[in-house]
N, C-alpha and C positions, 0 to 999 in steps of 0.2 A: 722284465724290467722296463720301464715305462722311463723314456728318455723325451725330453720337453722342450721345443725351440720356438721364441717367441719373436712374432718378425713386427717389425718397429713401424710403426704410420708412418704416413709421407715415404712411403717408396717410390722408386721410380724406375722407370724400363730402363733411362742408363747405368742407375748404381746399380742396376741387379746384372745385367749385361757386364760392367765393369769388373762385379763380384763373381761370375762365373768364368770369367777369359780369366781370373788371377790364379785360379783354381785353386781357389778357397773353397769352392762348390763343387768337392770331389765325389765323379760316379761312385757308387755303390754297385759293389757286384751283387749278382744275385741272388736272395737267398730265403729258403721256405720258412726260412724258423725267425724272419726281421720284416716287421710292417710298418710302414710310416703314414701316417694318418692327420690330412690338415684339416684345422674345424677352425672355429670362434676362440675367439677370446671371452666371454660371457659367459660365464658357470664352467670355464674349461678342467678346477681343480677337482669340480663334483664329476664332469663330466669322464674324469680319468680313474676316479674314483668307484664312480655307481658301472661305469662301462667296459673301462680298457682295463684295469685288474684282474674282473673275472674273466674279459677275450682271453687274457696271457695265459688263466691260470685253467681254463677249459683247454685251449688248445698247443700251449706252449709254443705260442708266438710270441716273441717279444716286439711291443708298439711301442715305436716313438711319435711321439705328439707336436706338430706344428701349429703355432696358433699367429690369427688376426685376423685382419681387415677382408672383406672381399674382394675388393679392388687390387688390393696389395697378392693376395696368395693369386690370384687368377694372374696378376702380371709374371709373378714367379713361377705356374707353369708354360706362360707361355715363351720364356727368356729359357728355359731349361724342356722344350719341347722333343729334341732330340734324342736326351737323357735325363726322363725326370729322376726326380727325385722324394718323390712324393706315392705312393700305392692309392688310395681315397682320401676326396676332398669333399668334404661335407660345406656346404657351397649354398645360398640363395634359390629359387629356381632362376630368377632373371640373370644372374651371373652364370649359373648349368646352362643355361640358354646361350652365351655369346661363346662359353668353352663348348661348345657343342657344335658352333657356328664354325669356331676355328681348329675343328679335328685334336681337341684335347681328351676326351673321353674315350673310352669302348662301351658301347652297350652289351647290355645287361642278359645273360642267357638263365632265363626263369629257373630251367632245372637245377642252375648251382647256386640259386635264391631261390628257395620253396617259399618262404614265408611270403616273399612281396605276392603271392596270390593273396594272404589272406588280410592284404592293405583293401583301404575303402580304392572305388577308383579314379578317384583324382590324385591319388597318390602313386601311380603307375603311368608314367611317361607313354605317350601316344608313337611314340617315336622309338623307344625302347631301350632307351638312355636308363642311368640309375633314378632308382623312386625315391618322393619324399618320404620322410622319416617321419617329421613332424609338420609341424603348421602352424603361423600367428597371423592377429586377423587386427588389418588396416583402423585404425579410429583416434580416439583423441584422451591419450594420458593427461590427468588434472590432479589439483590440490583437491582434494571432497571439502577442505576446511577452507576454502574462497569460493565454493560455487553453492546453492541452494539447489539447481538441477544441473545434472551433468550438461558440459556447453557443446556447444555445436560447433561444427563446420565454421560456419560464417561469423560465432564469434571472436575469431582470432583476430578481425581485422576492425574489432572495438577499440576504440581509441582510450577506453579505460583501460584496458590491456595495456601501456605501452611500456616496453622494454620489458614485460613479463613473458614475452611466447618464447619458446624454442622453434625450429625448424629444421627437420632430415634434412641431409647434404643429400643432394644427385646419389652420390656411393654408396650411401646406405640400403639397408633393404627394402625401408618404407617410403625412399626417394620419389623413385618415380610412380609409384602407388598413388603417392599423395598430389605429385603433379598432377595424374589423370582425375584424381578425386576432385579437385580445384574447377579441372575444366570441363566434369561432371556436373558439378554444382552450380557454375556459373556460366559455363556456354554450353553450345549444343549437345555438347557428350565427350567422353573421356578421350578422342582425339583431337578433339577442340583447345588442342595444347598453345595454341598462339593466344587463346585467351587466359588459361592458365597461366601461363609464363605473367600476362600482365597483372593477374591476380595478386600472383606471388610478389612481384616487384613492390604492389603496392603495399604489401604486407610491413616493407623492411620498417619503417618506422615503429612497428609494436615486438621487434625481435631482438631477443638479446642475445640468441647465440645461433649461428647454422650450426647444427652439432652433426658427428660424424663418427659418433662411437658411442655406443647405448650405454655404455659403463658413464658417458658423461653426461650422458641426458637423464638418467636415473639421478646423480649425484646432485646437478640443478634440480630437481622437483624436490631429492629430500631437503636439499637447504631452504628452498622454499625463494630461492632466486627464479624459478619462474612457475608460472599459476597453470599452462597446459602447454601442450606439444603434439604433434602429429605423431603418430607412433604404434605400434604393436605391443598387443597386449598382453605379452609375455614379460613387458618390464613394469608390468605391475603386480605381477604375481606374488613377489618376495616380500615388497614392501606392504601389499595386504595382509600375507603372513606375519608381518612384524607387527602392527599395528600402525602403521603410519597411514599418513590423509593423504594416499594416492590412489588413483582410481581410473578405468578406463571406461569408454561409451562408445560404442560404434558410431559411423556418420550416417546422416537421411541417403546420403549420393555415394557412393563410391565407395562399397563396401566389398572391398580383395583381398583377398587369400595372399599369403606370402609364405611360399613352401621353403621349407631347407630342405634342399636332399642327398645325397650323397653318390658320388659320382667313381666308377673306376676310371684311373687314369692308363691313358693309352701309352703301352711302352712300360711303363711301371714293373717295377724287378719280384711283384709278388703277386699275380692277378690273383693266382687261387686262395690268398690269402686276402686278398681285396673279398673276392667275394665270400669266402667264410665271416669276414666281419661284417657285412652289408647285409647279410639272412641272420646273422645275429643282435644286430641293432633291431632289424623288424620283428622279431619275437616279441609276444606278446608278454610274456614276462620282463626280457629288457624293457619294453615300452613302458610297463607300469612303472617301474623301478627308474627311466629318468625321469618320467610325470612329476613321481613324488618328492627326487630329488632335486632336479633340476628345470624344473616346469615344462617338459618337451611334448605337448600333448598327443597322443596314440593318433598313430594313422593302420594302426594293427585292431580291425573289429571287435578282437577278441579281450583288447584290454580295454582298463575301467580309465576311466579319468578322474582324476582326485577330486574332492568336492572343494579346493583351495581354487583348482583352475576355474572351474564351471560360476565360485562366486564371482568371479571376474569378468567373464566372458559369458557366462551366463546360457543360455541353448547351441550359444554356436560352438560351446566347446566340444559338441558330443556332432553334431549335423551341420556344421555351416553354411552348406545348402538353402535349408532349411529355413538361418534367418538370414537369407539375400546375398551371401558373400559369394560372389563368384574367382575365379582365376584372372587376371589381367591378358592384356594379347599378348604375349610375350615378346611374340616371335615383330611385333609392331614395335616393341620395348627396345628390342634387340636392335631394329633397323636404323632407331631415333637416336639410341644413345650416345652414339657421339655429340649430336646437334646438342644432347638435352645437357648433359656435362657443361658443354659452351658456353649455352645458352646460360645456364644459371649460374656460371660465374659472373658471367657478364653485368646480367639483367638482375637478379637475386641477389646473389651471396655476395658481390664483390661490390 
């Protein structure tokens, strides 16, 4: 039985602090046959659908489903560190990274995941944390029906463009991706973030929204309130399905990888059912079956990738290597994040 908890934007480490001392946030004891599983909000009904129906019904676990924000669920393990309440979080790698940072996680022992062998290997944590599952790859979502060539980079800060762009918040996944892409493009290299930062500032005149949840950034492109946005191209997968005039391009500069992977939580009251779910997400039959349902493209060799995703993303959906996309420093990601949050209130978004 698949139980569903959806945790609200705009959380904060006091109301979640405040919500666990009331104890309203009661432990769960421990139990082999109840797995709690936090992911996305974005395709989370296919997600429960194409994935956690059959987990239950192969191994008679009952999963309940947390869903949102990154920012939000990483704050909520770490306000409930002592006593989570959570088994696996399927998570960004840059947010795996700062739970990683702050003793959130167990890593991962291969033998009670067989499958993450037969991941490509960037999808197997160096460190030995949980692997990505899937992958979307950094560039620029547009209108196909405003543009004659996919736009670039450096068109966002056209002044015909004005009050048509979007822009990732910091939070998101493709935040700081696209920070480093900026100061790829325009300064010395993708730590060249003090030029970045001014990039961006100069950008605000042609932005109509910092958005901060892909459900909204999608919803802008199909009304047609704005002509492109920095982003992953995984939200354009559906709307190409549909027939609508949205479209993604990679950028000349600063072309990363943005892994989701999925994380055992340390302390969590079902490890071995953590990792029974985490070698069955990597199956290569699961992998095709979210492809198709919910656009999650194969980090499992063995499976196919739809030819919905590949019209999209085109080579990199099967090699991203291949056409230039490398992994971001993470662990450089990891260090800056506070400053870069600040920073772009301050200077950007505010």
């Amino acid at each position: 039985m698949i139980r569903t908890t959806r945790l609200t934007t705009g959380v904060t480490v006091a109301s979640l602090v405040a919500f666990a001392l009331s104890g309203c946030a009661e432990s769960a004891a421990a139990d082999p046959k109840k797995l709690t599983v936090s992911t996305f909000g974005f395709g989370a009904d296919r997600f429960e659908e194409t994935v956690v129906k059959p987990f239950e019904k192969k191994t008679g676990i009952d999963v309940t489903v947390e869903t949102g924000a990154n920012a939000d669920r990483l704050t909520k393990l770490r306000v409930n560190k002592t006593d989570p309440t959570v088994d696996v979080v399927m998570i960004s790698d840059l947010f795996a990274a700062m739970g990683q940072k702050q003793g959130l996680f167990d890593k991962v022992d291969p033998a009670k995941v067989p499958n993450m062998a037969k991941t490509y290997d960037f999808a197997r944590s160096k460190d030995g944390y949980g692997p990505a599952y899937t992958y979307q790859l950094l560039g620029m979502l547009y209108r196909t029906d405003k543009f004659e060539q996919p736009p670039t980079l450096q068109d966002l800060w056209d002044a015909k463009h004005k009050g048509k762009v979007a822009v990732p918040d910091m939070s998101t996944s493709a935040g700081a991706p696209f920070l480093q892409a900026a100061s790829a493009t325009y300064g010395s290299g993708p730590k060249d973030t003090d030029t970045g930062f001014k990039k961006l500032s100069d950008l605000k005149p042609n932005v109509l929204k910092f958005f901060s949840r892909s459900t909204e950034l999608v919803s802008l492109l199909d009304r047609g309130e704005v002509e492109m946005a920095p982003g992953l191209d995984l939200f354009a997968v559906d709307p190409a399905k549909a027939g609508k005039p949205i479209g993604w391009a990679p950028f000349d500069k600063g072309r990363y990888v943005a892994a989701n992977t999925a994380q055992i939580v340390k302390g969590g009251k079902n490890k071995a059912g953590a990792e029974k779910f985490i070698d069955y997400l990597l199956s290569a039959d699961v992998q095709e079956k979210a492809a198709a349902s919910f656009n999650d493209k194969p980090v499992n060799q063995d499976a196919e990738v739809p030819a919905t995703i590949s019209e999209v993303a085109g080579k990199a959906a099967t090699d991203p290597s291949a056409a230039g996309f490398t992994s971001p420093d993470l662990a450089y990601s990891v260090e800056h994040n506070d400053e870069w949050v600040d920073r772009f209130q301050r200077e950007v978004s505010g």
